[in-house]
N, C-alpha and C positions, 0 to 999 in steps of 0.2 A: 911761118909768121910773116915775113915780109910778103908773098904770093895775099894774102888780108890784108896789108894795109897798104901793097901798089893798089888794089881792088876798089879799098875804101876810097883811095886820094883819087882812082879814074872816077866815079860815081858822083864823087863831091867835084870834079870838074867839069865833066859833063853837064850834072845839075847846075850848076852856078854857070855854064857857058849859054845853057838856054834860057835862064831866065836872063841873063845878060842882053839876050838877042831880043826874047820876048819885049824888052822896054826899051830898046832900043829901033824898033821897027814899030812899036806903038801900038802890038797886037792886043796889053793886056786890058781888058777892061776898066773904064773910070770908076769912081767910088759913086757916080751915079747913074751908069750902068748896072753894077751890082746892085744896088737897093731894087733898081727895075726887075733885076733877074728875079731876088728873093723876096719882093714883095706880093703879095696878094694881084691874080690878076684878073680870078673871078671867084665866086662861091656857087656851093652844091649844099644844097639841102637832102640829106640822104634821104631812105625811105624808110627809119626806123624815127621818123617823125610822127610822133600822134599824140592822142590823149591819152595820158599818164597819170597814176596815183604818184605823190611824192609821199606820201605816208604809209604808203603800205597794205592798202585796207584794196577794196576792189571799184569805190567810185572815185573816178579821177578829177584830179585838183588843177588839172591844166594840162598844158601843151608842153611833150618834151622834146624840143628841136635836137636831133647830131646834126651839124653842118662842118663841111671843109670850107676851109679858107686853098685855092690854088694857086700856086705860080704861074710863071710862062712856062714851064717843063708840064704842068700840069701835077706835083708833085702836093701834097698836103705843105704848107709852111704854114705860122703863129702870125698872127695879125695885130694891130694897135688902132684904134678906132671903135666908133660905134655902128654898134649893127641896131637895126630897127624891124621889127616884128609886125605882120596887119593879118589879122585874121579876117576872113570876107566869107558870107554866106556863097555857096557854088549857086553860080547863075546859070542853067544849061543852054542850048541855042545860041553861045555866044563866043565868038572867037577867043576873048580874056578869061572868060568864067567868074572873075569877079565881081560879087553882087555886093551888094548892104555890108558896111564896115560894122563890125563888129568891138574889135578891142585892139587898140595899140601894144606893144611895149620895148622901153628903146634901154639898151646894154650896153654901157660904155665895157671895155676893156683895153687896161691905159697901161697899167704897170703888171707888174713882175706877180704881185698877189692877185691879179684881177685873172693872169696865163694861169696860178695853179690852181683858181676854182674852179675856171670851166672849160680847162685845155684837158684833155680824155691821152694821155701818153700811149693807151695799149694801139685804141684807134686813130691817134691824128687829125680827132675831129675836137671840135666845141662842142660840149651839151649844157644847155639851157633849159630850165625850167620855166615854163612863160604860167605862172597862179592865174586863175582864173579872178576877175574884181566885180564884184555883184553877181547878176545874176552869172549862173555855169550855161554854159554853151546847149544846146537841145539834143538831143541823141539821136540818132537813124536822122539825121542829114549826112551832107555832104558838105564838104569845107574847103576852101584855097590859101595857102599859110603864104605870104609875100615876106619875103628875107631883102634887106638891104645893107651895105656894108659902106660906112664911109672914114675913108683911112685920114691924118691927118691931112694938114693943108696941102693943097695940090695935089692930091691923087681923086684918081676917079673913082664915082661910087660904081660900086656893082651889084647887081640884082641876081634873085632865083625866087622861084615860088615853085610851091610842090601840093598837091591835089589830093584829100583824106577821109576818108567815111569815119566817123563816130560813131559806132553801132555797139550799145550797150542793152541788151534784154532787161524790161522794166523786173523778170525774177531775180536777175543778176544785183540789180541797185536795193530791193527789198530784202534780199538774205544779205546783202552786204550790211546793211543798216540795224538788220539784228543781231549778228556779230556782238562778241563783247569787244 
């Protein structure tokens, strides 16, 4: 019994002598160092990005983005800000690929209910439904999705865009439509 608590009281001295040291030699990081560490330091737009049914049926209703938010480790972290969506026709022959804007759509996530609608816990990603507004998008093209992410005041926006075929067979959309 004493051999356990000489143990416990070396453990709790040692620990308390280095963080002693730690703040005293000025090694531990500021409170806004930390925010830098654990904040968003770029975004990934995964490749399970495409046109999506949110209903169920087999013609899709829009665009379903997974995207990470990264730190500086590169690790998935939760983000506060708004992210901003551009769909663009694929331009070929061209360094951007970005042709004819097609449709915006911009996503704030601010609070705590905005993380558990479109924070994915298994994956670490956001996913976003982007509905499609008039006409639906044309099928057997090719597409360029631009993601942008702008965190409160003073941080830096960051970008990703990720490159997508729509290839839906016109027998695909007609047996979908007769469906009940």
């Amino acid at each position: 019994m004493v051999t356990g608590s000489v143990l416990a009281l070396s453990l709790a001295c040692v620990s308390g002598c280095r963080r002693g040291q730690l703040r005293a030699t000025g090694e531990e990081p500021t409170a806004e160092e930390m925010v830098g560490y654990y904040s968003p330091r770029s975004i990934k737009l995964l490749p399970f990005t495409k046109p999506r049914s949110f209903d169920n049926d087999l013609i899709p209703d829009g665009i379903g983005v997974s995207l990470q938010t990264l730190d500086a480790a590169g690790d998935p972290v939760k983000a506060y800000g708004t992210f901003l969506f551009e769909l663009y026709h694929y331009r070929p022959a061209s360094q951007d690929h970005r042709g004819k804007l097609i449709q915006t759509w911009t996503q704030p996530v601010r609070d705590l209910k905005d993380q558990e609608r479109f924070w994915e816990k298994v994956t670490d990603t956001y996913e976003f439904q982007l509905s499609w507004e008039g006409n639906p998008i044309p099928t057997q093209k090719k597409f360029v999705l631009a993601a942008s992410f702008e965190p409160g005041p003073g941080g830096d926006r960051l970008f990703d865009k990720i490159e997508f075929e729509f290839r839906v067979s016109r027998e695909e959309i007609i047996n979908a439509l007769k469906e009940p």
